[in-house]
N, C-alpha and C positions, 0 to 999 in steps of 0.2 A: 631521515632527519632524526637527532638527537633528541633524546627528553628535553634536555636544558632550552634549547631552543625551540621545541616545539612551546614549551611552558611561557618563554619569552614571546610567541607570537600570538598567544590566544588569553593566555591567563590576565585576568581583568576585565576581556571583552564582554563576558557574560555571566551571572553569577554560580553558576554550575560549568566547571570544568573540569572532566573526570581524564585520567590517565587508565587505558586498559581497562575499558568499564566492558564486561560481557555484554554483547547484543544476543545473548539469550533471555535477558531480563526483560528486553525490548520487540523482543515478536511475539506476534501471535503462537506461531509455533512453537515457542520455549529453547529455539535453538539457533547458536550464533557463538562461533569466538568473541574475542576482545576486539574494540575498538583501541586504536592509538590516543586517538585526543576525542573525546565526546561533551560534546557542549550542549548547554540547555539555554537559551536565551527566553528573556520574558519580555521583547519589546521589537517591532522593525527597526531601528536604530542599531539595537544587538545585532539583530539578522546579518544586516549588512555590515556594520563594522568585520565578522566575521566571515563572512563571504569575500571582502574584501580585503583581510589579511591572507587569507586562503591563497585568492589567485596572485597576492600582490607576491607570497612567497612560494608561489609554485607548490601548494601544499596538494593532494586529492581532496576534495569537500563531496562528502554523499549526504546527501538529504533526507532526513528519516523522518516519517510518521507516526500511525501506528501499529508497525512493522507487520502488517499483514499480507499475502501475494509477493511476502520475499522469504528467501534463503538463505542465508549468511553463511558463508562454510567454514569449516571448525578453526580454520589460523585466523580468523577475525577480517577485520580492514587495520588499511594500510592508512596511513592520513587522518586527518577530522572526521568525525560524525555529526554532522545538525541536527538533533531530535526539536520537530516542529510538534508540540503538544500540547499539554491544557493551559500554559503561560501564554499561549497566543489561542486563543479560542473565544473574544468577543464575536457578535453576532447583530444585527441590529434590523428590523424589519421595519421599512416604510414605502407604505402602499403595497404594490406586487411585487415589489424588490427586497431580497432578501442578502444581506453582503454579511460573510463571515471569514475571518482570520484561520488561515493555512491549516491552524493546528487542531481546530474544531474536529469532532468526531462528524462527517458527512451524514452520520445517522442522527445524530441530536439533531445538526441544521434543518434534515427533513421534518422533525418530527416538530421541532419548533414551525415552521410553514404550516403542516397542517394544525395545529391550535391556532395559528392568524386567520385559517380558511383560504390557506393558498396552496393549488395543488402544481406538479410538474416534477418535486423530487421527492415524490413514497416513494419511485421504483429507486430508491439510495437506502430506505430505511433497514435493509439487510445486508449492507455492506462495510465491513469492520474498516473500514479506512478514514482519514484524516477527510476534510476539505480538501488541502492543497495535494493529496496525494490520488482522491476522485479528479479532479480536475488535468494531473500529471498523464495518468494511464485513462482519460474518457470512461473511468466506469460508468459501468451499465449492469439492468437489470430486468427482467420482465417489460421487456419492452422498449424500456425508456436508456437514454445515456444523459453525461454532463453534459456536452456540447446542444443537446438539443433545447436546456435552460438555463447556459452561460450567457450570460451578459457581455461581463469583462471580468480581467482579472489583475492584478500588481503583482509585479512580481521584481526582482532583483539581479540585475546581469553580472556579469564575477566580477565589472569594474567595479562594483558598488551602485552601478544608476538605477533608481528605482523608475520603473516603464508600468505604462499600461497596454494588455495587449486584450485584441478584443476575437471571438470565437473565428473568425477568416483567419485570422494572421497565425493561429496556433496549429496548425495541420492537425487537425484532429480523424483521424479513423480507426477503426474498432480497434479498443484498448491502446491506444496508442495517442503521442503527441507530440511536436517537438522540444517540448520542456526540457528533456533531458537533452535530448542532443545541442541546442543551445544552451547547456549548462544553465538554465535558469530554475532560479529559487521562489517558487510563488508564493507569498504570504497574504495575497485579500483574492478574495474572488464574490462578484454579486453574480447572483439570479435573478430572471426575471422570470415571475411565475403566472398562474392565473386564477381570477376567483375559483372556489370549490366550496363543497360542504364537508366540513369538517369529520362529523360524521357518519359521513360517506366515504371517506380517506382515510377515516380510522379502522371503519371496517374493514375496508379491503388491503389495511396494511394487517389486519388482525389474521387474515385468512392468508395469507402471504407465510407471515410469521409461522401461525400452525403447521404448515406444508414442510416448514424448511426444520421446522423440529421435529417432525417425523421422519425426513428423510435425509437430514445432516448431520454429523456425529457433535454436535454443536457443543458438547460437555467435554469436549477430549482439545488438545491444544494443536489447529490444525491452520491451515494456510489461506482458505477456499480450494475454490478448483485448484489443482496442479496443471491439469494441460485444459488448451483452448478444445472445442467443440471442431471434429475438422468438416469441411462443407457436406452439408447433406445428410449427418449422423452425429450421435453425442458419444465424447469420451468415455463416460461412465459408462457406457451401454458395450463400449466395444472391448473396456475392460474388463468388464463382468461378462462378457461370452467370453475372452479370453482364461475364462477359470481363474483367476487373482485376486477376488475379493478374498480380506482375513490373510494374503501374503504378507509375513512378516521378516524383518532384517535389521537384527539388533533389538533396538526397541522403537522403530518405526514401521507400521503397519499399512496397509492399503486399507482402507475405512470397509468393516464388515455392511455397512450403511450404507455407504453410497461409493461408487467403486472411484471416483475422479477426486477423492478425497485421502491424504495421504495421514496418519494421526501418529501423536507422539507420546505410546503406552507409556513412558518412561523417562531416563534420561536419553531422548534419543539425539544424535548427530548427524549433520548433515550428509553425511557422507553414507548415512542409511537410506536417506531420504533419497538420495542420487541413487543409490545401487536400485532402487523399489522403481524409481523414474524410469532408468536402462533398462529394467528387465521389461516393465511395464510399454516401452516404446519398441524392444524387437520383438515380443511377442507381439505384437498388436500388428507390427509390420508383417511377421512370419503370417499368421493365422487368415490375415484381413488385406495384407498389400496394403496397409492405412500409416501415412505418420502420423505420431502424436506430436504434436508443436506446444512446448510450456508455455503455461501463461503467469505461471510464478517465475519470479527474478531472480536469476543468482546472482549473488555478488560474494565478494571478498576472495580471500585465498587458502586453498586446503592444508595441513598439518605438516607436510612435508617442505612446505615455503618460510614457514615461523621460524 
């Protein structure tokens, strides 16, 4: 599709409408081509007028948060980007229920629960993602996931109908849901949590916290894990007997810290990040007979496609 008519099908719906805006600006990672069309909306009203021009013109709509456990490869995307961010981030706690907007950071909504004295989502306080993007992929963490203190959620079908779907109806298993395969846009999601001491939850996010600054490269700009833990054994463990910590390609490195952590010393591209992934997935097979299975997202399309 044209500029002219991408401009005609979106421009107005939302007050930020970017042409070719880099989603390097927008990951964790620091790396990403251009987006086509990149919207920011500041309201569900926006959400779906644009969701609904989307499917009504057969455009591609991805959904973005705050682009962490993705990849974007260097020829960008094709179609819309929906960046769900801090223009939808209310929050509002009454009683044990805790319901916050798509865009929220997953880690403020925890941390807000525990100052109410309600426990169920610390184990989120360490995960860079959105609300609606925990709730997309069931993250989890020491222990705990979303599905185990989802309530409900709203969300957005490409006609435009705003639904509510409640944690049975969403196929929820490890990291996974059907949010994306029915192309659904979620913008509320309640928890239902339960008393705690405050405390008591703050300490034990404190000791959490310390752990992961000793053993994360948490200063460098990096994804989380790269690949899933495969049954029985962890990624990092099987990367780092494969001799690969500190492998470097381009300016993306295999984290000197923690081996299932890929970092981006530089201007790196994704196409570094992929060669580090490859080499990282046959040795591990050579060495150990183990696959690595990612747990980070690729999307978009490489330099040879632009």
């Amino acid at each position: 599709m044209d500029r002219l008519l991408q401009a005609s099908v979106f421009t107005g719906l939302a007050p930020t409408v970017l042409f070719d805006e880099p989603l390097s600006k927008h990951t964790t990672w620091r790396i990403g081509g251009p987006a086509d069309v990149f919207i920011v909306p500041r309201t569900m009203e926006e959400v779906k007028a644009v969701v609904l021009a989307a499917h009504t013109h057969n455009i591609p709509l991805f959904i973005l948060g705050r682009g962490s456990n993705l990849l974007v490869q260097d020829g960008g995307m094709r179609g819309a980007v929906l960046k769900l961010g801090d223009e939808l981030a209310a929050v509002e706690v009454n009683g044990h229920s805790l319901t916050a907007l798509a865009g929220r950071s997953i880690v403020s909504a925890a941390h807000i629960a525990i100052r109410h004295g309600l426990s169920g989502l610390e184990f989120a306080t360490g995960i860079p993602g959105t609300v609606g993007g925990a709730v997309t992929m069931n993250a989890g963490a020491h222990g705990g996931e979303v599905k185990d203190v989802l309530a409900k959620v709203t969300a957005i079908t490409p006609d435009g109908t705003i639904t509510e779907l409640f944690p049975d109806e969403l196929g929820f298993r490890y990291r996974h849901s059907i949010v994306r395969e029915q192309q659904l846009t979620v913008v509320q999601a309640q928890f239902d949590l339960q008393l705690g001491d405050s405390k008591q939850l703050q300490e034990q996010v404190r000791i959490w916290s310390k752990r992961r600054q000793t053993t994360q490269p948490l200063s460098m700009p990096n994804c989380g894990s790269v690949f899933r833990n495969p049954p029985g054994d962890f990624a990092a463990r099987l990367i780092e007997s494969a001799g690969l910590k500190g492998l470097r390609h381009g300016n993306a490195m295999i984290s000197e810290l923690h081996a299932n952590f890929i970092v981006n010393v530089g201007q790196a591209r994704a196409a570094d990040v992929l060669w580090l992934m490859r080499c990282a997935q046959e040795t591990v097979q050579q060495r150990f007979g183990m696959r690595l299975e990612p747990e980070v997202r690729i999307v978009g399309e490489d330099d040879t496609r632009r």
